[in-house]
C-alpha positions as CSV (number, residue, x, y, z in Angstrom):
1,X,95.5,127.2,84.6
2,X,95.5,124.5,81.6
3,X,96.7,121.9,84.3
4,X,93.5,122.6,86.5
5,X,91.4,122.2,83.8
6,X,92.7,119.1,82.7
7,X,92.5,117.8,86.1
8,X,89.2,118.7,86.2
9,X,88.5,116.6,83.2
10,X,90.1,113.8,84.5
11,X,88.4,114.2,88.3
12,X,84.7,114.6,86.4
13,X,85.3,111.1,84.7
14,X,86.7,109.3,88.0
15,X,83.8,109.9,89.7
16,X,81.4,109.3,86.7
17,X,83.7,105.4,86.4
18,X,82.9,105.3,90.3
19,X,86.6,105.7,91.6
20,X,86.3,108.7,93.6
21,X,83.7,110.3,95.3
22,X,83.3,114.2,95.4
23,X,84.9,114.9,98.4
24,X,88.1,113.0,97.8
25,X,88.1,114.2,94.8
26,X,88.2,117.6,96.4
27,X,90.9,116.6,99.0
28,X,93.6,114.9,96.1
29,X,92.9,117.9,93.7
30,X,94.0,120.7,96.4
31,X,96.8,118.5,96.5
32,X,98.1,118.0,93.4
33,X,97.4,121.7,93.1
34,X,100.0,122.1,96.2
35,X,102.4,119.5,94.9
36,X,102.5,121.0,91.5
37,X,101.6,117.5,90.0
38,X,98.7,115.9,88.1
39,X,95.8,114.5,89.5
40,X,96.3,110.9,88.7
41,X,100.2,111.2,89.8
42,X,99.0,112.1,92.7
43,X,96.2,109.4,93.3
44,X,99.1,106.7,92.4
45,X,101.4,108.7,94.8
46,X,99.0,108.3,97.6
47,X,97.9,104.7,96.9
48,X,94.1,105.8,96.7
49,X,94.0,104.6,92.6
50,X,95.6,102.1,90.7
51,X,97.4,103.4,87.8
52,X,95.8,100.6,85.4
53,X,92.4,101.5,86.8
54,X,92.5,105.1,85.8
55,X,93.9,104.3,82.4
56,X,90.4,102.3,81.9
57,X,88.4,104.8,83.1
58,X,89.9,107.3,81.2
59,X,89.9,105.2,78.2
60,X,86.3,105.1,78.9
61,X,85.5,108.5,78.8
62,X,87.8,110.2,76.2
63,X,87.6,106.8,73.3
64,X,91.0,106.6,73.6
65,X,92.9,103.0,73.4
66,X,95.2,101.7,76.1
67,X,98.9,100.3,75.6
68,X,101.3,98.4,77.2
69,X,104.7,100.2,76.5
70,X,106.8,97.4,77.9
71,X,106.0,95.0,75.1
72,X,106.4,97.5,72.3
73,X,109.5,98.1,70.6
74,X,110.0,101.8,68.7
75,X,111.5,102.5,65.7
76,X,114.8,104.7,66.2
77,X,113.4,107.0,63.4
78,X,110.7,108.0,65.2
79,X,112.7,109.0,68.5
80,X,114.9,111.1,66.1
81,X,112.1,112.4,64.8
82,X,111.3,114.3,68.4
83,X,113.6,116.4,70.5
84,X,114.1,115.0,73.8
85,X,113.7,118.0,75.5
86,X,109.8,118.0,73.7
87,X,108.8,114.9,74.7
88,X,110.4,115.1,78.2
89,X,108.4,118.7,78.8
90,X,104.9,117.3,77.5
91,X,105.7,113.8,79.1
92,X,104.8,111.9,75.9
93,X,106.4,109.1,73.7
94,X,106.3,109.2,69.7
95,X,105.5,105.8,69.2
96,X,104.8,105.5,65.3
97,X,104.7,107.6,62.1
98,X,102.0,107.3,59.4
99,X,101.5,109.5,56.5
100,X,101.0,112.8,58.5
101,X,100.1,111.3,61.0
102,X,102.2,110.5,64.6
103,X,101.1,108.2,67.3
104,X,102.2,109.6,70.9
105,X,101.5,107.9,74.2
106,X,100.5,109.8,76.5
107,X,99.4,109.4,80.7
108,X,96.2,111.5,80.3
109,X,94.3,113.7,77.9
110,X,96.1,117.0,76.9
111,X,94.1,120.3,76.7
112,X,93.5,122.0,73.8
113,X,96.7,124.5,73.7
114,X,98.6,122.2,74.2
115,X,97.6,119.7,71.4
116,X,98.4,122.8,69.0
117,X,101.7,123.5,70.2
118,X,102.7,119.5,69.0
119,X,100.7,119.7,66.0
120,X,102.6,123.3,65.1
121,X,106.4,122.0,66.6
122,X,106.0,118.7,64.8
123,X,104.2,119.2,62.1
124,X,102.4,116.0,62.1
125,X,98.9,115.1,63.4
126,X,98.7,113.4,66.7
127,X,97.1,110.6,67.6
128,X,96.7,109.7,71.2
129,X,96.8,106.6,73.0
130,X,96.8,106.2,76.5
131,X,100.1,104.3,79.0
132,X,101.0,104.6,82.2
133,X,102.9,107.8,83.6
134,X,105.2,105.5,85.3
135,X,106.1,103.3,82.1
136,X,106.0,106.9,79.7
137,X,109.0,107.7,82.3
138,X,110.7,104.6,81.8
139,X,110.2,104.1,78.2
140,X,111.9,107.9,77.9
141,X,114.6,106.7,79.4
142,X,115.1,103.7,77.6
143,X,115.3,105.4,74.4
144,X,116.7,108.5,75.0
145,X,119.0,108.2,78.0
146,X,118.2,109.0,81.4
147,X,119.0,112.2,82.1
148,X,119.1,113.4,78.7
149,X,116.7,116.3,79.2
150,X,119.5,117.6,81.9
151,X,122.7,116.9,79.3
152,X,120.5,118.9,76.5
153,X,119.7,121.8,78.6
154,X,123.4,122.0,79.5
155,X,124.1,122.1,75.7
156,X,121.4,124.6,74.9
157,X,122.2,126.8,77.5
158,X,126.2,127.3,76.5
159,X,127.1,125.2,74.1
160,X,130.8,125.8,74.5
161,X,130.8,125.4,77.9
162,X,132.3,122.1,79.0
163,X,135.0,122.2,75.6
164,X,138.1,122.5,77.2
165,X,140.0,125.1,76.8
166,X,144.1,124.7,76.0
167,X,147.0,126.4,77.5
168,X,150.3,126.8,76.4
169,X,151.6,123.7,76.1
170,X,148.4,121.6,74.0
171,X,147.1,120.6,78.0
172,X,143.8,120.7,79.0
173,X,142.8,123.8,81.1
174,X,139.3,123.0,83.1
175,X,137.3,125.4,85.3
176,X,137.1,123.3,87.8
177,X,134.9,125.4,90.5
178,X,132.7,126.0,88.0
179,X,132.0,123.1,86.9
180,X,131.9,121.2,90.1
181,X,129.1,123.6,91.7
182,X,127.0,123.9,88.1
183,X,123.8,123.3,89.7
184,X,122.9,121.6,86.5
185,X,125.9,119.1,87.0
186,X,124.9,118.7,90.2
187,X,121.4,117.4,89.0
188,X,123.2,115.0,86.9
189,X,125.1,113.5,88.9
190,X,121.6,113.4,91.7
191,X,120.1,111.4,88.9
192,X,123.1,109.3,88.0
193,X,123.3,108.5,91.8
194,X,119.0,107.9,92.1
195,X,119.0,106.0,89.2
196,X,121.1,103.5,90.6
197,X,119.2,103.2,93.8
198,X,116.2,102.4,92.0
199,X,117.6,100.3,89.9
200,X,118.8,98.4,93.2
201,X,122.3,99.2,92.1
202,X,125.2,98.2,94.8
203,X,128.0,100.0,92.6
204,X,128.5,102.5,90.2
205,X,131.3,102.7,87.2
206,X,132.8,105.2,85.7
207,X,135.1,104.4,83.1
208,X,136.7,106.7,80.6
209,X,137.9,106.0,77.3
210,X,139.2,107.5,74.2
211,X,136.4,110.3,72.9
212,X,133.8,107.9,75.4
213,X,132.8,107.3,78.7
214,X,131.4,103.9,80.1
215,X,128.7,104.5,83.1
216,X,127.6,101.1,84.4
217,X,125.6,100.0,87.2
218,X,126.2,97.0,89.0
219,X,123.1,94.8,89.8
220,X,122.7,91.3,91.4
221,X,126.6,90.5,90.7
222,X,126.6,91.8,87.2
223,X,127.6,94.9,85.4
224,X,124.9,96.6,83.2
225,X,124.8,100.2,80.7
226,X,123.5,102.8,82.4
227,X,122.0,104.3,79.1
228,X,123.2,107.8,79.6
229,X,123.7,110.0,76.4
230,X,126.7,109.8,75.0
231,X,127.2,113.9,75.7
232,X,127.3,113.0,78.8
233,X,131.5,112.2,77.6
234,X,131.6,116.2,77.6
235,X,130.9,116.7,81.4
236,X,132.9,113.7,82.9
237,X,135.5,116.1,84.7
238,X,132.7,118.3,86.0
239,X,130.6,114.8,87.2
240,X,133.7,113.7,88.8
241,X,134.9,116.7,90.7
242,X,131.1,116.8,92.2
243,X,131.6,113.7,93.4
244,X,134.8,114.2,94.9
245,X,133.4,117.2,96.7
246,X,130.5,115.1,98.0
247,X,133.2,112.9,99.2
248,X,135.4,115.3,100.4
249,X,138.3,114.8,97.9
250,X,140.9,116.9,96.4
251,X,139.4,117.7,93.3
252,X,143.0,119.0,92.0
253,X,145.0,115.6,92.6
254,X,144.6,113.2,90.0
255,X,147.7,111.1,89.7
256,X,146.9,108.8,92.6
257,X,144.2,106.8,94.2
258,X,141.6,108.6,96.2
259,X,139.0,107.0,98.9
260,X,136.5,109.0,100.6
261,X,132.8,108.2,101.4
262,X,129.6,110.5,101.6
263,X,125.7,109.9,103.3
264,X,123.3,111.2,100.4
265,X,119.3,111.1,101.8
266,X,117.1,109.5,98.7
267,X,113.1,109.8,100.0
268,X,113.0,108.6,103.5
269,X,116.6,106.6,103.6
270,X,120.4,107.4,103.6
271,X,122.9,105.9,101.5
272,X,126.4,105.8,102.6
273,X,128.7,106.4,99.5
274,X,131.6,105.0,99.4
275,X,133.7,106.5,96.6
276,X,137.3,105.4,94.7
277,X,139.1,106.9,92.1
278,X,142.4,105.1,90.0
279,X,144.1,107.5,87.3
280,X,143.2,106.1,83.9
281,X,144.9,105.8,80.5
282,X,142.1,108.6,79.4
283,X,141.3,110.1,82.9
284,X,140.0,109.3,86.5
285,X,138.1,105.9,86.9
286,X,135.8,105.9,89.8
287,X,133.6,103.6,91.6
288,X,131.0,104.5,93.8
289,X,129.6,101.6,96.5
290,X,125.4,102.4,97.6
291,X,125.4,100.9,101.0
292,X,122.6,101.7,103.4
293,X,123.3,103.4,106.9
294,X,121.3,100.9,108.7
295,X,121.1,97.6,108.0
296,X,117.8,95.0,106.9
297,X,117.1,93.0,109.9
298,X,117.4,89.4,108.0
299,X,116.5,86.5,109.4
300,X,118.8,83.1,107.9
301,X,116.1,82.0,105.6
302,X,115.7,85.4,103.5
303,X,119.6,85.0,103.1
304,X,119.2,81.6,101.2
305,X,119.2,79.3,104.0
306,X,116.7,76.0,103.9
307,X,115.1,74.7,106.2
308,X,118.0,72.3,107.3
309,X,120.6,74.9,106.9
310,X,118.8,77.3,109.0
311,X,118.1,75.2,112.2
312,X,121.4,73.8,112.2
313,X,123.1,77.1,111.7
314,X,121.4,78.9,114.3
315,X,122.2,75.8,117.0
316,X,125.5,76.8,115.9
317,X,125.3,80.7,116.6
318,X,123.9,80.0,119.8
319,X,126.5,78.0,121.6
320,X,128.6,79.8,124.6
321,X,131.6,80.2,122.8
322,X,134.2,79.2,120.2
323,X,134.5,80.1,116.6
324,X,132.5,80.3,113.2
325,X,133.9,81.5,110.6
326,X,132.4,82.3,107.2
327,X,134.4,81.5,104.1
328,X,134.5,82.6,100.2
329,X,135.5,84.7,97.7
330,X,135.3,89.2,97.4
331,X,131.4,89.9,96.8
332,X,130.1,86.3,97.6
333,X,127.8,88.2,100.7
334,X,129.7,87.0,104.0
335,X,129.5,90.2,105.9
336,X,125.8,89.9,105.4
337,X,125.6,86.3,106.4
338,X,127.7,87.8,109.7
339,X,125.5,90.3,110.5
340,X,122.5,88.1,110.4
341,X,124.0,86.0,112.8
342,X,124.2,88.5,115.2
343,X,120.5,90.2,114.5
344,X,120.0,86.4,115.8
345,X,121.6,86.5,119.0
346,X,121.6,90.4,120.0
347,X,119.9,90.2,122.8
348,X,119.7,92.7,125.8
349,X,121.8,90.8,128.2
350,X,125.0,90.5,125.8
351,X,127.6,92.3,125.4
352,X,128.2,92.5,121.5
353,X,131.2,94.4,119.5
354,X,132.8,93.9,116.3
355,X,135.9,94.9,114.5
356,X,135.5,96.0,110.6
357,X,137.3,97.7,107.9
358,X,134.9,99.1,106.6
359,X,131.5,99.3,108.8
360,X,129.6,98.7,106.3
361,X,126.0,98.6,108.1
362,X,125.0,100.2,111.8
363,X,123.1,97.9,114.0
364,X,121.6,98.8,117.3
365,X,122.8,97.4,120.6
366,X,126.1,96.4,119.3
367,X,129.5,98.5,119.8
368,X,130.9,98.9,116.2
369,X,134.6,99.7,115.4
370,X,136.2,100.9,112.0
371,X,139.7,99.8,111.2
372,X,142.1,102.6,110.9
373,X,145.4,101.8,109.1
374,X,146.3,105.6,108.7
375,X,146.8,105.6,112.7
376,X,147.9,101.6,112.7
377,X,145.2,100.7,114.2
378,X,144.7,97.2,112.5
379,X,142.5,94.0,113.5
380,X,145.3,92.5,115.9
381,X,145.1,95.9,118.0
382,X,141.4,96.1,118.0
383,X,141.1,92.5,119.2
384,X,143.7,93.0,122.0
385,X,141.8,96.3,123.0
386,X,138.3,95.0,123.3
387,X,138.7,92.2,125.5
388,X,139.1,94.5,128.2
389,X,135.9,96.1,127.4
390,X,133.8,92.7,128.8
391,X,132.1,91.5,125.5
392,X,130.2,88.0,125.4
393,X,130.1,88.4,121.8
394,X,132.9,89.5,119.1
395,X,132.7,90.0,115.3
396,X,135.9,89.9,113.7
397,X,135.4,91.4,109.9
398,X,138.3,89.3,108.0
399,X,141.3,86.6,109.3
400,X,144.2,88.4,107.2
401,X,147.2,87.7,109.1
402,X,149.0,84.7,111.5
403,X,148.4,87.7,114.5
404,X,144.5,88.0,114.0
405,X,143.9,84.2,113.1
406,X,145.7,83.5,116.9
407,X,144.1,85.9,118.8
408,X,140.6,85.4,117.7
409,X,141.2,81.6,118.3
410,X,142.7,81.9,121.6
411,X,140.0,84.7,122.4
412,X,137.3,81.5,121.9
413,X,139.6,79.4,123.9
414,X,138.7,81.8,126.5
415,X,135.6,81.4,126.7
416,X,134.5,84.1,124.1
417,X,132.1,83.6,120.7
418,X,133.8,85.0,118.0
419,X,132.8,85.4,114.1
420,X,134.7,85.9,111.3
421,X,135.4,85.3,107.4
422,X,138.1,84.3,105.3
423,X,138.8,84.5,101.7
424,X,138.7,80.3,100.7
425,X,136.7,78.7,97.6
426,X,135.0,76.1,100.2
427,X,135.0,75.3,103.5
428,X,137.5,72.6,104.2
429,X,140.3,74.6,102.5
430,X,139.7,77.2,105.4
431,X,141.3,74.9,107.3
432,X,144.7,74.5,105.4
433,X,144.4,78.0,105.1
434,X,144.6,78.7,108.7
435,X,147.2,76.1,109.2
436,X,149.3,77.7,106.1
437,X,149.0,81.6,108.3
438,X,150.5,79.6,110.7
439,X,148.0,78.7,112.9
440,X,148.4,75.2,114.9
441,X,146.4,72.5,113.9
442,X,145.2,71.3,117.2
443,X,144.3,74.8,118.3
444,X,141.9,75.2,115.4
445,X,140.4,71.7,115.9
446,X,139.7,73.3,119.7
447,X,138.4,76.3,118.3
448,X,136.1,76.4,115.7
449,X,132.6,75.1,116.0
450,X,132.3,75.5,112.4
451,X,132.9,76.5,108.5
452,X,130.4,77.8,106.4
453,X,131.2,78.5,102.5
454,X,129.1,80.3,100.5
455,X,128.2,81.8,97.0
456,X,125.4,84.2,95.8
457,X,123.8,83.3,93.0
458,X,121.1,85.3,90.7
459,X,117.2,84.5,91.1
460,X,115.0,83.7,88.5
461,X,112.9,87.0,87.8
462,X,108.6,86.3,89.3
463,X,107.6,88.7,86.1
464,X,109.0,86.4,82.7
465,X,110.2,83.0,84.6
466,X,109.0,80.2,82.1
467,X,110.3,76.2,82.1
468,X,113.5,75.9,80.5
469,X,113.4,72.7,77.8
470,X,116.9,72.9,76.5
471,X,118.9,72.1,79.8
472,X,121.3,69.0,78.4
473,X,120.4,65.6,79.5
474,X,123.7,65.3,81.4
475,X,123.0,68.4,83.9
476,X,119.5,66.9,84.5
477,X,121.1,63.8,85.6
478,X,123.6,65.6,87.9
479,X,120.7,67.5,89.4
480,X,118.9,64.1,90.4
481,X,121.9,62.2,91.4
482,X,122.3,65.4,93.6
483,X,119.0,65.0,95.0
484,X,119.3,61.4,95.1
485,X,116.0,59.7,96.8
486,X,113.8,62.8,97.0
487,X,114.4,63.6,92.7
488,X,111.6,63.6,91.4
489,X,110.8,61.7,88.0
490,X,111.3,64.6,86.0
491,X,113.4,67.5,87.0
492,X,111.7,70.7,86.2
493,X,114.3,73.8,84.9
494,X,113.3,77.1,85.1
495,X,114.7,80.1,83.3
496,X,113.7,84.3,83.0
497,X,112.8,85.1,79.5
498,X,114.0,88.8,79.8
499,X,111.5,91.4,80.5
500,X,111.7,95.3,81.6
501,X,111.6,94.2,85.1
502,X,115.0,92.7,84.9
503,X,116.4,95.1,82.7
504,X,116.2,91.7,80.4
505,X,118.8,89.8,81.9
506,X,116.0,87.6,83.3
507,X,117.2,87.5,87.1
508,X,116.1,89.8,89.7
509,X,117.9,90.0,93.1
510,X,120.0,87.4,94.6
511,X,120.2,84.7,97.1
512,X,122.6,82.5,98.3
513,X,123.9,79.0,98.4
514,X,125.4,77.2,101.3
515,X,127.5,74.5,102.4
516,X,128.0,74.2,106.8
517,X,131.2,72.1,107.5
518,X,130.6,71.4,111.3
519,X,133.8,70.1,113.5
520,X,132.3,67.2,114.7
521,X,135.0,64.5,116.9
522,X,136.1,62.9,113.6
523,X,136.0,66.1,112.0
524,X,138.6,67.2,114.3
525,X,140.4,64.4,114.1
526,X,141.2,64.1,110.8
527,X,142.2,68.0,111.2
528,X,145.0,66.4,114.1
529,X,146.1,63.9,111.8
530,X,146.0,65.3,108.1
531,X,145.2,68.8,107.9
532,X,145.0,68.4,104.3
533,X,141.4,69.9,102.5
534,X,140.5,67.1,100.6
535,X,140.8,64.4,103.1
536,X,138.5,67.3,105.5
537,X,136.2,67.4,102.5
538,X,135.8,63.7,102.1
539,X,134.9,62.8,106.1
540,X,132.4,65.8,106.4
541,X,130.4,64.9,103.2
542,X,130.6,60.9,104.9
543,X,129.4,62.6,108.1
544,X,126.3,64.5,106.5
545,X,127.6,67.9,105.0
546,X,125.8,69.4,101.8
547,X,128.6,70.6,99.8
548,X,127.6,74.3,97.5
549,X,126.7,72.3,94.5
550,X,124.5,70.2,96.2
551,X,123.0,73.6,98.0
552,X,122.4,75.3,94.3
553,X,121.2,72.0,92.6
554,X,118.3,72.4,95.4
555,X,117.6,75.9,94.3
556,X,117.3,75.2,91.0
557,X,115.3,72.0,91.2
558,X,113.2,74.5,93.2
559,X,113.3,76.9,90.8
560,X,114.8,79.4,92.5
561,X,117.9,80.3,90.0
562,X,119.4,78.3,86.7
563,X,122.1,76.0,86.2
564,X,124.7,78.6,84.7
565,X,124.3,80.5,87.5
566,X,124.9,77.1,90.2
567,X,127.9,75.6,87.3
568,X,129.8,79.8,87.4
569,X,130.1,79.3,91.5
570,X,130.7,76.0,92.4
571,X,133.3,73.1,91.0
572,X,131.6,70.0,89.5
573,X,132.0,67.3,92.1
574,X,133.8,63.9,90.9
């Protein structure tokens, strides 16, 4: 009842600013009504009203002033000052203390009730100000924990509930049904899991410790806090026997490693989980992969590729057969790269199947098989298998051994297009590389079309990217040598200040850097002759080639990414 007059406040002064008109007004209320949400959540929801608008309006009409959360810091003693599970119910932040007097943020006017019930609980006079409902969440988090509302209703509720209990001999004893199907545990861990997504998260850490727990998210490359409560330590074998159950684990075995995997629906997509455990000094560690059922269709240039790169690379994925393989370390993106290539040429008319352990995306129109060592079913015996299936196209996840290098090279020789990667820090050492498996040098110069390293570097977050004046003289002059005729006088260096965007690290999202070593007749020669990586090297970059370096200084001349991020990924050329 005191939410429908509230939002019938609000509606009254959004059509008096001219943002609504009665009937709409009509249609979002019955639905707010039905979602059990307020108004303006549900105007933002719908993408009828701009968050910012309504906070003017509103600001307007009830003489309140409007803040921007994200570029206030508050004092610790204020937080302290308010239980989390007060300010998470009333979906307000305490903001500043003065006399008697306490300074809350809050998404819309409160009604009268409920204005007493802070002044009685907190003893203080409030003093409203107006911020977005979005950035009130966010800023709860921030200073709170996420999901510290859930860990303090676990508390309140039975405080002794997750203390282990010991047996006979000083062990732990934990309840472990119980705790793994606590639907309040299972929240948790929903909003450990969602927070990561939204966060754009590819992997989740937990690490125990001694009387602590680590949670960590890992986002474009590097590992950040979580920010969960430090009680959260108190449920870590009920949040990891959930998990396990998701996965479909043994909940009981704990001395050795686990794998399993789940598909977990957040909104309208799925997320495939892929889930590990390793037994600790103080526990279980596990890490838990986000990948996404279906894959993106990308196209070469939102991978990183220039103009250049692009037209020469898909020249390359379009011939009638040999081999191209992708090179460079764990991480660096190659099984992305791979699938692009494919999106490129998956065309009615072919005949496309590739080989993986793991499939880590599904793509329409192409035949996808998992590698099975539990069975022995490995790469060599997948590539023997499918060549009597007809394909015009195979995708070969990883060269490990002498038995997979041969086959997929002799299965180009046949007049097959094959892809691939291998684990090299540049492209002309995947050469050695397959000569040191054992593979013969003349059958790779007969083979391969081409090599193509590559590194993923961070981007430079849109929100707080500013010129960077510090940059040494040295790496400026690097950068323009690198460039050589097309440097420009001055060399402009961009950097991210930090901002709530990118969680302050001042990058957001990734792209990646390329170098495309193409066998070209003197290419191959040398290959015949001296198979050795830096004689390779030293012909392709005579013969054209961009080496990685050169790739990143172009990115951040273009102020796509920084320096540090180029000099951690690539070797300083002499």
């Amino acid at each position: 009842m005191l939410k429908t007059v509230v939002n019938k406040a609000v509606g009254e002064a959004l059509v008096k600013g001219g943002l609504l008109d009665e009937e709409n007004l009509r249609r979002y209320s019955q639905e707010a009504s039905n979602a059990g949400v307020k108004l303006t959540v549900q105007l933002v929801r719908a993408g009828v009203l701009q968050a910012h608008d309504i906070l003017k309006v509103l600001s307007a009409s009830f003489h309140c002033e409007v803040l921007d959360l994200r570029s206030i810091q508050v004092d610790k003693g204020v937080i302290e000052r308010v239980p989390v599970k007060f300010a998470t119910y009333y979906q307000f932040l305490p903001l500043a203390i003065d006399r008697q007097k306490m300074t809350i943020a809050i998404a819309e006017p409160l009604d009268i009730y409920t204005q007493d019930e802070i002044r009685a609980l907190l003893g203080l006079e409030p003093k409203f100000v107006l911020a977005s409902a979005w950035d009130i969440e966010e800023a709860l988090k921030k200073y709170y924990g996420f999901a510290s509302d859930t860990i303090d209703r676990i508390i309140t509720k039975d405080p002794k509930r997750f203390r282990k209990e010991r047996g006979a001999d000083g062990t732990g004893i934990e309840d472990i049904e119980r705790q793994s199907e606590d639907p309040t545990v299972t929240k948790l861990v929903n909003q450990i899991i969602l927070e990561a997504y939204q966060k754009r998260a590819t992997d989740i850490h937990i690490e125990p410790y001694r009387n602590k727990v680590r949670f960590r998210y890992r986002i474009d490359g590097v590992l950040i806090d979580a920010n969960l409560p430090q009680d959260a330590r108190h449920f870590l074998p009920a949040i990891l026997s959930r998990i396990k159950i998701m996965a479909e684990l043994s909940i009981t075995e704990k001395r050795k490693p686990l794998d399993g995997s789940a598909v977990v629906r957040v909104g309208e997509k799925e997320l495939d989980l892929r889930v590990s455990t390793i037994p600790a000094l103080h526990g279980e560690s596990m890490v838990i992969r986000l990948l996404p059922t279906t894959s993106e269709l990308l196209n070469l240039e939102k991978l990183g590729f220039n103009a250049d790169n692009a037209a020469k690379f898909r020249e390359l994925v379009r011939r009638p057969h040999g081999v191209i393989f992708v090179t460079g370390p764990t991480g660096s993106g190659k099984t992305t790269t791979l699938y692009a290539c494919l999106n490129e040429i998956n065309l009615p008319g072919r005949k496309i199947i590739t080989i993986e352990d793991p499939v880590e995306y599904e793509m329409d129109g192409i035949t996808q098989i998992q590698i099975n060592t539990d069975v022995h079913f490995s790469f060599a015996d997948g590539l023997r298998s499918v060549l009597r299936h007809d394909p015009d196209i195979l995708m070969v996840g990883e060269v490990r051994d002498t038995e997979t290098a041969n086959i997929a090279i002799r299965t180009a020789l046949t007049g097959h297009l094959v892809f691939s990667s291998l684990h090299t820090n540049d492209a002309a050492s995947a050469v050695t590389r397959l000569v040191d498996m054992g593979v013969e040098p003349y059958l790779v110069a007969s083979s391969v079309q081409a090599f193509v390293a590559q590194r993923l570097v961070r981007v430079i977050c849109p929100k707080c990217k500013e010129e960077d004046l510090e940059p040494l003289h040295d790496i400026r002059q690097e950068i323009a040598r690198s460039l050589g005729p097309a440097s420009p006088a001055r060399v402009a260096i961009f950097r991210g200040r930090g901002c709530d965007h990118c969680n302050g690290t001042g990058y957001y999202g990734r792209t990646a850097i390329y170098e495309i070593l193409e066998l070209d007749e003197q290419v191959r020669a040398v290959i015949l002759e001296k198979p050795r990586a830096e004689e390779i090297r030293r012909v392709a970059v005579s013969r054209g080639m961009k080496t990685l370096r050169q790739d990143g200084w172009k990115n951040v001349a273009q102020g796509v990414t920084t320096p540090a991020e180029v000099m951690n990924v690539t070797m300083k050329e002499v």
